[in-house]
N, C-alpha and C positions, 0 to 999 in steps of 0.2 A: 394490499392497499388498492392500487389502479384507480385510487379516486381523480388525480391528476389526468392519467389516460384516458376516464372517461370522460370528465370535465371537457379535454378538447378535443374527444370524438364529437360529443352532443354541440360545444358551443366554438369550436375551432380555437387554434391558437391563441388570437391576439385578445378574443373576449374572457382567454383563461387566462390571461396573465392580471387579468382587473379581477378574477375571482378566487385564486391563491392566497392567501393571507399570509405576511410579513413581508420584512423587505428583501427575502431571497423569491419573493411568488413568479415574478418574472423568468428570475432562473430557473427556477426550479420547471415552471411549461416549457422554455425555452431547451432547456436539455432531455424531458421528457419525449417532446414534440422530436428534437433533433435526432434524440437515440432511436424512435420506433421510425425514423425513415431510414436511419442508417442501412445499408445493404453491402457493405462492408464487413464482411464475415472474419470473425481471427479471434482467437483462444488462446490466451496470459494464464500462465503458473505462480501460484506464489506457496510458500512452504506455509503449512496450518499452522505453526506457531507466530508468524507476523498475520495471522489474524487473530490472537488472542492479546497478541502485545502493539505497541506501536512506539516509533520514533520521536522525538520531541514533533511539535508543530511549527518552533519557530527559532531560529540560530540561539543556541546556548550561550549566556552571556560569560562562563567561565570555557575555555577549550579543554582545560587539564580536565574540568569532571566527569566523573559516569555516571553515565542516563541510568536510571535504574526507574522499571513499569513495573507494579507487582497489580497482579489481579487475582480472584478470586480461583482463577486454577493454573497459574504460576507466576514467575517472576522472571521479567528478562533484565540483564545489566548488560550494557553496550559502555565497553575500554575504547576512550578514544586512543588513534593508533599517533605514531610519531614518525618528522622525517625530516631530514637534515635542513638546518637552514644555508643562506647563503654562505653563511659565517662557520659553518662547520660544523656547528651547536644542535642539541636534539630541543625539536619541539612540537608541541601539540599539537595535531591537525585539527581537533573537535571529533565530536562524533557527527554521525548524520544526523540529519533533517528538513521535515518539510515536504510538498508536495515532487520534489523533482528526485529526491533520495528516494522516497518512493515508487516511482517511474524506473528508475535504472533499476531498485531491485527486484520489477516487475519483468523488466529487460534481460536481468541476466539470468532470472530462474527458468523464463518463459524458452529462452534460446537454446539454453543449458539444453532444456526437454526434449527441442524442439530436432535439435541436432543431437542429439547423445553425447554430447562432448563437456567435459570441465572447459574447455578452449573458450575464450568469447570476446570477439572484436568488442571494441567500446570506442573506435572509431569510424566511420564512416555509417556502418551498423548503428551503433546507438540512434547516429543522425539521424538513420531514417525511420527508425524503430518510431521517436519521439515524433518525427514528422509525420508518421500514420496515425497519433495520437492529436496533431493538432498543436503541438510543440514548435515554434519558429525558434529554430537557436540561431542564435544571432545575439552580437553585441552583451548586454550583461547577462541575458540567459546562458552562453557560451561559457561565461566563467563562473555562474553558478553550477549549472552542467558537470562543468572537470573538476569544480570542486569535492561536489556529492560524490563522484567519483572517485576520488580523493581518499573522500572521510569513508567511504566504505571500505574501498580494497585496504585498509591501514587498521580498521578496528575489530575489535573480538567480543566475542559472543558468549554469554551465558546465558541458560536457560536453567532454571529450576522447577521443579514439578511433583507432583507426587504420582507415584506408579503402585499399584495394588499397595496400597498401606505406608509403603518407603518411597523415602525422600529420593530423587534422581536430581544431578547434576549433566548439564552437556556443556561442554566447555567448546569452542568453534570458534575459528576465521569464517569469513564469507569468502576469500580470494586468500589460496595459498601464494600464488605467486604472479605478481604486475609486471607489466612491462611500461615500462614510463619512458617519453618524449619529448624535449624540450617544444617549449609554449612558445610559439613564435610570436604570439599578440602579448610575451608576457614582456615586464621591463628589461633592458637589456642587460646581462649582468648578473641578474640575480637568478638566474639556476630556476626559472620556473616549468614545472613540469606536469604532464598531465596524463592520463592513463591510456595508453593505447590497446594494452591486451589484458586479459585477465586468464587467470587458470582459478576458477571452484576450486575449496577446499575439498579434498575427498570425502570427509563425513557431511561435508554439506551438501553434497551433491549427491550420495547415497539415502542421507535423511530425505533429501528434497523428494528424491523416486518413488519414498515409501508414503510420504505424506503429503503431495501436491494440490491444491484446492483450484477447480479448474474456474476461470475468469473471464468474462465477454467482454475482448477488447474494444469492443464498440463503449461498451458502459463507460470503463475506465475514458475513452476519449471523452466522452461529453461532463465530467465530473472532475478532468485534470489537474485542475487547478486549485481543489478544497485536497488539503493533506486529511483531514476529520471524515469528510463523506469519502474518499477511496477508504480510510479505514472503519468504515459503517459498512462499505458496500463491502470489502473485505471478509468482515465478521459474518456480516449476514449468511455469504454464498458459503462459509464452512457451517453455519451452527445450523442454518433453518432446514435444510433439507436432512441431517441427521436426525432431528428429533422425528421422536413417534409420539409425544403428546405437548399440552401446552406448556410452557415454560416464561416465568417472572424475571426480570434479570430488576434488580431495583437499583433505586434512583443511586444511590452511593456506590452499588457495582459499576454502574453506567459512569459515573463521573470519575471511580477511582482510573478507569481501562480508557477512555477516552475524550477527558477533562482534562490531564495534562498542559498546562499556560494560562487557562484560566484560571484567573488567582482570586476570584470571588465565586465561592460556590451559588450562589443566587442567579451567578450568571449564567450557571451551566444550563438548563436546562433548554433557554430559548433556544443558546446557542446547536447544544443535541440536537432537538425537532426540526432543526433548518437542515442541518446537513443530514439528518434520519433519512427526511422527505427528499435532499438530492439525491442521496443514495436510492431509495426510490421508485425515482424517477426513472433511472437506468435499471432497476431490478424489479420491473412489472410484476410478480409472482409471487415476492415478499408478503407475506402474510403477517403483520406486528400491529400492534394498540398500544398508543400510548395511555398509561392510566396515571391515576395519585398516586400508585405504589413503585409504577418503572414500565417497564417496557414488557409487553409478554407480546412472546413467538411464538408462530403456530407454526406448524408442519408447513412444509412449502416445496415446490418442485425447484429445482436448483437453477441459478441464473444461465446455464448454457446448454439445458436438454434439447434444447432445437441445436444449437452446435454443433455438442456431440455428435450427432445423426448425420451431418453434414461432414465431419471432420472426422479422422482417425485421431483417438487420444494417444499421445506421444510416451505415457507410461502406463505398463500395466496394472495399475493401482491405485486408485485415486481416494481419498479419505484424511479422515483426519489424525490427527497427532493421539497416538498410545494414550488412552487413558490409564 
């Protein structure tokens, strides 16, 4: 693309935001603009399977249900996990969701790598992990925050796929083992609690090794806040730089994999194009057209070739998920 890029090389900032079309055009210069100043260098992991799938977009109105994403080359189901109430009684946490579920689990793959360790503080750490992103925790972010936190280290993982002809199953925790803390900002009494440490499941932390897709945490900061555009900018940085020719993905693929809450398919499409274009905005390189038919990729240099060159990669294997 770099149509945006160029837009406010040739006519600066504030006269691109009047030449963007829709009502994300503002945003979408203003995060453009923001990420090519950025000089803040730093490289997020995330496992190539959470860029083929994704989390709800917005709190699940039932907690007992499971998420279940299937796309065109597999299917993930997310068990929301359980945990004592005050009363003694087992109950549903929900699954994750949302733009900040996202964040931690860019946090804790990214750490995982960055240290070699299943080990990962999720306190003070997290804090500022999200405060390099632009994240003020504070007040109800704080308790969204230990929530997601929450619903992650408590839920399980399936991943379905097909591998040379046969069906594969992976069945996975994200967090074998939590260390929980009483919430001092929680009510008094009621047993609230919030994640201080985490220990990786070992198959997750082993799959994460083999399949990492590496992420410019600058992008992700200027994009924080759309759950949709971190999972476009997601998708992109695994699919585009593996392909060697052009590739379709159509409008019903696009809507089964990242459509998700939206409950009128008519409405899917603006909404794509806005978050496509923020995604973007932070992935200069991206090479994609929108057509009538969907979306077709082109080969593209991957969002953090200038990075890497800068930074040692943390695993000796970067790629994507077994075909």
């Amino acid at each position: 693309m770099g149509t945006v890029h160029t837009l406010i090389e040739t006519h600066g900032r504030q006269a691109s935001r009047e030449l963007v079309e829709g009502r994300r055009g503002p945003r979408i210069v203003e995060a453009a603009a923001s990420w090519a100043a950025d000089e803040d260098i730093g490289i997020g992991y995330i496992h190539s399977g959470w860029c083929q799938t994704a989390l709800p977009h917005r709190r699940p109105d039932d907690n007992t249900a499971i998420w279940k994403l299937e796309t065109d080359s597999m299917t993930l189901l997310v068990e929301p996990g359980v945990r004592l109430g005050p009363d003694g009684q087992p109950a549903h946490v929900g699954v994750p969701f949302g733009a900040i579920a996202r964040l931690i689990l860019i946090y804790l793959q990214s750490e995982a790598l960055r240290t070699g360790s299943r080990d990962i503080q999720l306190g003070r750490s997290l804090r500022d992990f999200l405060g390099r992103l632009g994240v003020s925790v504070g007040g109800k972010t704080t308790k969204l925050v230990r929530e997601q936190a929450d619903r992650i280290s408590r839920c399980r993982l399936s991943f379905h796929f097909t591998r040379n002809g046969a069906s594969v199953l992976v069945n996975q925790n994200i967090v074998d083992i939590a260390m929980f803390v009483d919430d001092p900002a929680g009510p008094a009494g009621q047993g609230d609690l919030f994640v201080e440490n985490a220990r990786l499941s070992e198959s997750f932390f082993q799959q994460l090794k083999q399949h990492a897709v590496p992420l410019d945490e600058a992008a992700i900061r200027h994009i924080r806040n759309s759950s949709m555009a971190l999972d476009v900018y997601c998708w992109l940085a695994y699919r585009l730089h593996a392909l060697t020719d052009d590739k379709l993905i159509s409008w019903t693929a696009l809507a089964t994999q990242f459509g998700a809450g939206i409950r009128l398919r008519k409405h899917f499409k603006a909404a794509f194009t806005e978050n496509l274009q923020l995604a973007q905005a932070v992935y200069r390189d991206a090479r994609v057209e929108l057509t009538p038919d969907g979306l077709l990729l082109h080969p593209s240099a991957p969002p953090v070739r200038k990075l890497v060159s800068a930074a040692a990669s943390p695993v000796g294997k970067v790629h994507g998920l077994i075909r």
